[in-house]
Residue frames relative to the residue before (quaternion, step in Angstrom):
aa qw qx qy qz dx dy dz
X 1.0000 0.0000 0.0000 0.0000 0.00 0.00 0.00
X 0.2456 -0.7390 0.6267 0.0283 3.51 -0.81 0.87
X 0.1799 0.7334 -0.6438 0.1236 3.70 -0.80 1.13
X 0.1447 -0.6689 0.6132 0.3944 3.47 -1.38 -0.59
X 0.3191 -0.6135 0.7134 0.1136 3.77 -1.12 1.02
X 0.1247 -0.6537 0.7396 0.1007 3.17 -1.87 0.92
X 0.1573 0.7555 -0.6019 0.2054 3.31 -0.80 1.28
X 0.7000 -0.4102 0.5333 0.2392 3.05 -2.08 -0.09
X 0.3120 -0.6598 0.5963 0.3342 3.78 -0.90 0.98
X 0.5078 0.7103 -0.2615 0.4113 3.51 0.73 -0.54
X 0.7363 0.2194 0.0488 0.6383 3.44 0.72 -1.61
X 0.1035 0.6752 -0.7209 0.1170 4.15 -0.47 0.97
X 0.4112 0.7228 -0.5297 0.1671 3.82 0.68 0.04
X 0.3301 0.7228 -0.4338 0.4247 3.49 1.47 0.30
X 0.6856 0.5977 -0.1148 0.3994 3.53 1.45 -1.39
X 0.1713 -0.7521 0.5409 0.3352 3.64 -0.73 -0.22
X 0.6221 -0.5736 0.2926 0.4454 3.03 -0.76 0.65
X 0.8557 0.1752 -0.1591 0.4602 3.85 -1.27 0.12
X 0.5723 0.6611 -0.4303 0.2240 3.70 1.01 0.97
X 0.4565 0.6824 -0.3802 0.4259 3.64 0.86 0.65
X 0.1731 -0.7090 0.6284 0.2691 3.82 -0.49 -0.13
X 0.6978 0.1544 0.0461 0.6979 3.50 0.84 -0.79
X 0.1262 0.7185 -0.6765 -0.1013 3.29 -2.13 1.16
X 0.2579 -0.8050 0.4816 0.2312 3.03 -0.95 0.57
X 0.0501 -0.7026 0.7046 0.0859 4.03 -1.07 0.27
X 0.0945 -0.7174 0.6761 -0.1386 3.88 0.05 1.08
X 0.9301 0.1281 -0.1870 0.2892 2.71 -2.45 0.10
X 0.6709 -0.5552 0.3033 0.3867 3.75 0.98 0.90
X 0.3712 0.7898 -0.4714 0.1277 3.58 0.82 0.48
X 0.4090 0.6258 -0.4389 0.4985 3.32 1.49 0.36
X 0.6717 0.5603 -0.2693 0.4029 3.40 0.34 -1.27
X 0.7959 0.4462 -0.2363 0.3341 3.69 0.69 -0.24
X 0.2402 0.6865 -0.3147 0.6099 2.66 2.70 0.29
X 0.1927 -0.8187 0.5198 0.1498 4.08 0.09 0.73
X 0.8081 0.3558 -0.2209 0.4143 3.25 0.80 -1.62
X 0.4086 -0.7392 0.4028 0.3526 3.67 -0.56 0.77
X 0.1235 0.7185 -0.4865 0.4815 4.08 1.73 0.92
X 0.8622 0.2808 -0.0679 0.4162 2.77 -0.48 -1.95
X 0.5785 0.4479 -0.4349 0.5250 4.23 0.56 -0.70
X 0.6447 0.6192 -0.2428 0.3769 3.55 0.31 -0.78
X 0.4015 0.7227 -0.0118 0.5625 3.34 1.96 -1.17
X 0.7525 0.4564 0.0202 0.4744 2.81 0.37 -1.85
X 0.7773 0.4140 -0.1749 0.4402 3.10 0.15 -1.33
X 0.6387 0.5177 -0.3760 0.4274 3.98 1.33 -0.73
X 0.5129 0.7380 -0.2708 0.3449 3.26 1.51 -0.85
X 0.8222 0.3080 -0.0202 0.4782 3.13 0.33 -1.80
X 0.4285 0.6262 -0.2496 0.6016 3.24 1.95 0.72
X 0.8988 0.2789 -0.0235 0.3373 3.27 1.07 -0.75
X 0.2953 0.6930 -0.2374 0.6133 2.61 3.09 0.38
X 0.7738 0.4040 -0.2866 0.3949 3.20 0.72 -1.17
X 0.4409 -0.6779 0.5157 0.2831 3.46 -1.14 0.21
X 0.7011 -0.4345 0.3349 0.4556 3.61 -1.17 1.18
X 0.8728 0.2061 -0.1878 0.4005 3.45 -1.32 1.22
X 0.5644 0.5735 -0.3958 0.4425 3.65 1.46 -0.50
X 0.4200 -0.7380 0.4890 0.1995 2.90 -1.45 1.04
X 0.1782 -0.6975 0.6799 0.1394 4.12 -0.67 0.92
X 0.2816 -0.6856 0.6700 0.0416 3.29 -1.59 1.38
X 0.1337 -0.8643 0.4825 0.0483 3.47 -0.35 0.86
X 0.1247 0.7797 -0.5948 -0.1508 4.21 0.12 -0.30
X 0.1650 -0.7149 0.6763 0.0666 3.43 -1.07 0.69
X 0.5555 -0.5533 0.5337 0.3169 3.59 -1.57 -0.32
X 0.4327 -0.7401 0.4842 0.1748 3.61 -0.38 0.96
X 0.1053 -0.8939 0.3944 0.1852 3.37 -0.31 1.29
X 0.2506 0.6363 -0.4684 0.5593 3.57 2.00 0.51
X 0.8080 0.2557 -0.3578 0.3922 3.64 -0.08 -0.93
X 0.7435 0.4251 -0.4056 0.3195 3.55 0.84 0.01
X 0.1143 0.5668 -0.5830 0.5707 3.54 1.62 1.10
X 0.8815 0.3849 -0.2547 0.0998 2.33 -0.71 -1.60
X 0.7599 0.4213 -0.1340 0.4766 3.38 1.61 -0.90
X 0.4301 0.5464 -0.4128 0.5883 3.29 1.66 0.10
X 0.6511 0.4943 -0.3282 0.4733 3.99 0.62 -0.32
X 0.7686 0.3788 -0.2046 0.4731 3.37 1.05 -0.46
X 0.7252 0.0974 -0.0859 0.6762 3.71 0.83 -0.63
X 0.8115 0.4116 -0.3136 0.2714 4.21 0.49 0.42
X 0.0314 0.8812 -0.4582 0.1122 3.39 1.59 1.28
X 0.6461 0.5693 -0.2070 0.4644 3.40 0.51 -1.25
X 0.5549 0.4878 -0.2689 0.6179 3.81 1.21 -0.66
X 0.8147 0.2544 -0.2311 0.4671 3.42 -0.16 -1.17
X 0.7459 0.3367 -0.4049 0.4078 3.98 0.57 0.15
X 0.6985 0.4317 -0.3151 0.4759 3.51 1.25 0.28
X 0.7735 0.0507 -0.1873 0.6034 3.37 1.36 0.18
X 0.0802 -0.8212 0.5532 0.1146 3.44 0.55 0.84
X 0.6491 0.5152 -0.4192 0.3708 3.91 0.45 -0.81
X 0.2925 0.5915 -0.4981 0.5626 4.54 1.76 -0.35
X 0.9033 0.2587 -0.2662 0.2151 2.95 -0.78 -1.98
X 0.2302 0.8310 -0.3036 0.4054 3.86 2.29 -0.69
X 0.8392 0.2486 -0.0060 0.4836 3.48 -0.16 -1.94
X 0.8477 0.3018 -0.2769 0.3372 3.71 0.15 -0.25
X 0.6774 0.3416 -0.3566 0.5453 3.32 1.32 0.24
X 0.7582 0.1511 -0.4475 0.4496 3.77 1.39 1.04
X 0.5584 0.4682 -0.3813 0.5688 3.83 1.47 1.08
X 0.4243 -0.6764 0.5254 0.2940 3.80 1.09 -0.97
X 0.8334 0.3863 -0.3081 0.2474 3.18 1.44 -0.01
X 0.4505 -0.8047 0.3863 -0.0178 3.09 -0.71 1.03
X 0.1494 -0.9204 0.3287 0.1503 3.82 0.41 1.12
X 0.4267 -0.6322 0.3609 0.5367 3.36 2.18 -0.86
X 0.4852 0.6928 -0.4478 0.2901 3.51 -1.02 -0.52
X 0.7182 0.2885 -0.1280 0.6201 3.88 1.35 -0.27
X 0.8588 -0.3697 0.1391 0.3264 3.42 0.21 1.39
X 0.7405 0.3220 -0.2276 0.5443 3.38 1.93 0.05
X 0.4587 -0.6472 0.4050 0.4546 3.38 -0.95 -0.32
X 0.5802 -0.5590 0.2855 0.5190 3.32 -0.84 0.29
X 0.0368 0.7558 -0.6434 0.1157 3.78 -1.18 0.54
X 0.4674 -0.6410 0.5977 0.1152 3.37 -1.50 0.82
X 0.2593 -0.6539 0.7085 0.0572 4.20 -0.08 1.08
X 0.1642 -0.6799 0.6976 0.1551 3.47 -1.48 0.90
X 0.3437 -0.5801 0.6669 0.3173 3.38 -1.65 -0.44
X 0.6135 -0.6037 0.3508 0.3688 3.88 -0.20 -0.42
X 0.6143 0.4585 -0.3494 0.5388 3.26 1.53 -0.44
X 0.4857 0.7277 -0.3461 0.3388 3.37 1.34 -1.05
X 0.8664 0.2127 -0.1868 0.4113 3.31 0.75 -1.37
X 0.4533 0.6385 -0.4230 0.4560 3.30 1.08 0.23
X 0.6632 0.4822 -0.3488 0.4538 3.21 0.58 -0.85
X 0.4676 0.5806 -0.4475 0.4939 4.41 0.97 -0.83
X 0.7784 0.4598 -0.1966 0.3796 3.87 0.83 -1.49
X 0.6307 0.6562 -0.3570 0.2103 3.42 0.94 -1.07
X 0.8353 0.4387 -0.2093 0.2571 3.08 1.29 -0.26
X 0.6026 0.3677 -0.1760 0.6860 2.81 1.63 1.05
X 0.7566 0.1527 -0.1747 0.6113 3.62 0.96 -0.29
X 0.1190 -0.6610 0.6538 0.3484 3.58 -1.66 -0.61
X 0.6085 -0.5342 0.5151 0.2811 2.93 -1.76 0.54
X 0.3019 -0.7720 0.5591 0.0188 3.48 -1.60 1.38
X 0.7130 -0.3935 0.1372 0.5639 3.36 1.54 -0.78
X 0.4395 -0.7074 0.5470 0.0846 3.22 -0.81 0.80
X 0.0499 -0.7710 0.6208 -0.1329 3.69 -0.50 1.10
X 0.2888 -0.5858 0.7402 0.1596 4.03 -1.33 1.06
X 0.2781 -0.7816 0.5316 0.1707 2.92 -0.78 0.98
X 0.7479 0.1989 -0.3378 0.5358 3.57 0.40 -0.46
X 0.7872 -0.4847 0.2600 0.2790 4.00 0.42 0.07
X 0.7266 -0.4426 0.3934 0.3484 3.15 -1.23 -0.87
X 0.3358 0.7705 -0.1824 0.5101 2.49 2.87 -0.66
X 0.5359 0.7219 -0.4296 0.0848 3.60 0.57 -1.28
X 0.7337 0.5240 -0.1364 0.4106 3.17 0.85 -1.84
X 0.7471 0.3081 -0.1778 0.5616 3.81 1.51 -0.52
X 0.2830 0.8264 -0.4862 -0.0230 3.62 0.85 0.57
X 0.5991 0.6285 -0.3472 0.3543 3.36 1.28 0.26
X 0.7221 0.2077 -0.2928 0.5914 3.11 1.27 -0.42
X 0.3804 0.6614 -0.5025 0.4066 3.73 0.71 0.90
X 0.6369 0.5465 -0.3268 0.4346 3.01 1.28 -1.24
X 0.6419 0.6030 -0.1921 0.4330 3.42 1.00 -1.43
X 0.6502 0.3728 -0.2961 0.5921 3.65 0.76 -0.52
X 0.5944 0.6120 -0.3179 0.4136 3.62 0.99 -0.48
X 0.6401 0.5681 -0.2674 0.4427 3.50 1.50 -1.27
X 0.7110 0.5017 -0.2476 0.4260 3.75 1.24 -0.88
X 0.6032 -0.7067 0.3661 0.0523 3.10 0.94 0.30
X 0.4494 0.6695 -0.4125 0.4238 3.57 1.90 -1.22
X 0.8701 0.4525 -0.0265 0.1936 3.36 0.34 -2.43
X 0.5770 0.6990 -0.3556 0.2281 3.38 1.32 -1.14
X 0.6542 0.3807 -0.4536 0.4705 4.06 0.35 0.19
X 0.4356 0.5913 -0.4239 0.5300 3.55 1.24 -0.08
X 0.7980 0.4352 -0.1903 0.3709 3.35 0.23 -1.65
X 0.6848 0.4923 -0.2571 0.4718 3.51 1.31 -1.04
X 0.6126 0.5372 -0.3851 0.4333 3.43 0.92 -0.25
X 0.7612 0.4746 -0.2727 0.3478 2.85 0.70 -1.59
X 0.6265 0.6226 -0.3030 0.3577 3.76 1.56 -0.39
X 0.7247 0.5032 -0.1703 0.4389 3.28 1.92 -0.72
X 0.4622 0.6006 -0.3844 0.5272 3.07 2.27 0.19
X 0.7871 0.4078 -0.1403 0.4409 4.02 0.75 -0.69
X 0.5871 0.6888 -0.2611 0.3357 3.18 1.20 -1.01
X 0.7006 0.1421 -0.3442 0.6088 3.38 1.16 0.55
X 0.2595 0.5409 -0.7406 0.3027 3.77 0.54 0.83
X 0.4120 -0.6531 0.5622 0.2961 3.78 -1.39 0.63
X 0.5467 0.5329 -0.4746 0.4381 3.71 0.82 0.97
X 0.5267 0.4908 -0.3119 0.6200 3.28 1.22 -0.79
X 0.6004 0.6212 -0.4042 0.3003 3.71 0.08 -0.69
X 0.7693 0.4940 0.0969 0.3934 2.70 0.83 -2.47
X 0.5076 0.4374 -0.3099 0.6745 3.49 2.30 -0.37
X 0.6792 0.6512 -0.3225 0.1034 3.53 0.53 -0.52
X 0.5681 -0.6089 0.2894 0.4719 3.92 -0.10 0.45
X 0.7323 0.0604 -0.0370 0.6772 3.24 0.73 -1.25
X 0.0224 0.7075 -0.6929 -0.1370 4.51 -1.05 -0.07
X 0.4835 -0.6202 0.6046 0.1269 3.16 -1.60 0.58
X 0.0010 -0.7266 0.6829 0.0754 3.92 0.03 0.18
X 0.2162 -0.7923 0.5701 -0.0209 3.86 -1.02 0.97
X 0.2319 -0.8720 0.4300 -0.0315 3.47 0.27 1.90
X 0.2347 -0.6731 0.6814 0.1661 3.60 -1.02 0.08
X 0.1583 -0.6406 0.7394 0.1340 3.93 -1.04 0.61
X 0.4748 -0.6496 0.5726 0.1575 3.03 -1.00 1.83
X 0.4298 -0.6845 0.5292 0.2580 3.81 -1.21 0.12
């Protein structure tokens, strides 16, 4: 049966327990889960959909790339509220009020650890690359067309080194549910 359900990452009680082969949680919808309660919540949930041995694909927001990008395009932030720029690049949290929404940034151990107790890790993937930190002029070398099997290789050779990951804007950590 094929449907779409509106619900609560939090709340899957809609589900029985062990009825998925495969879950996904994409485009960082964890990360907007602030309190680490309610992600935690979350995280037992989309644990307890999946059936024994299914794999759950998770992407979060990289909280290295958001150093890294708060140094480059968030001056005005970090000299008017230095104690913001303080807490979320060494807790992950993030309250809003500066051009985002509020959101929790992981590290890689961070989210492993939510999983360890109930799943193992399969593989861990940066999603946008080594690219991350230059997506503007990536894009631009992207537009010409000259480079892009260069660029695509060269992303599917690193893209699971756990530095790339851990540099990456958004990463994907790939989980197994023990049985």
């Amino acid at each position: 049966m094929k449907q779409i359900v509106e619900g609560s990452l939090e709340d899957l009680s809609m589900f029985e327990n062990d009825t998925f082969d495969s879950v996904l949680c994409l485009g960082g919808a964890l990360c907007h889960l602030v309190s680490k309660k309610r992600r935690q919540k979350a995280v037992n949930e989309l644990i307890r959909v999946a059936k024994g041995g299914a794999p759950i694909f998770v992407s979060v927001i990289g909280r290295l790339a958001v150093c890294i990008n708060a140094i480059v395009y968030l001056w005005p932030e970090m000299l008017e509220a230095p104690d913001v720029f303080r807490k979320y690049t060494t807790t992950g949290d993030y309250l809003g009020g500066w051009g985002f929404a509020p959101a929790h940034f992981y590290s890689i151990e961070e989210l492993k650890k939510e999983f360890e107790h109930k799943a193992t890790t399969l593989q861990m993937v940066g999603l946008e690359g080594i690219f991350s930190p230059h997506q503007k002029r990536y894009n631009q070398v992207y537009r010409k067309k000259m480079y892009n099997e260069i660029l695509w290789k060269t992303h599917l050779k690193t893209c699971t080194d756990p530095c790339v990951v851990g540099t990456s804007q958004h990463f994907m950590i790939i989980f197994r549910k023990r049985k």
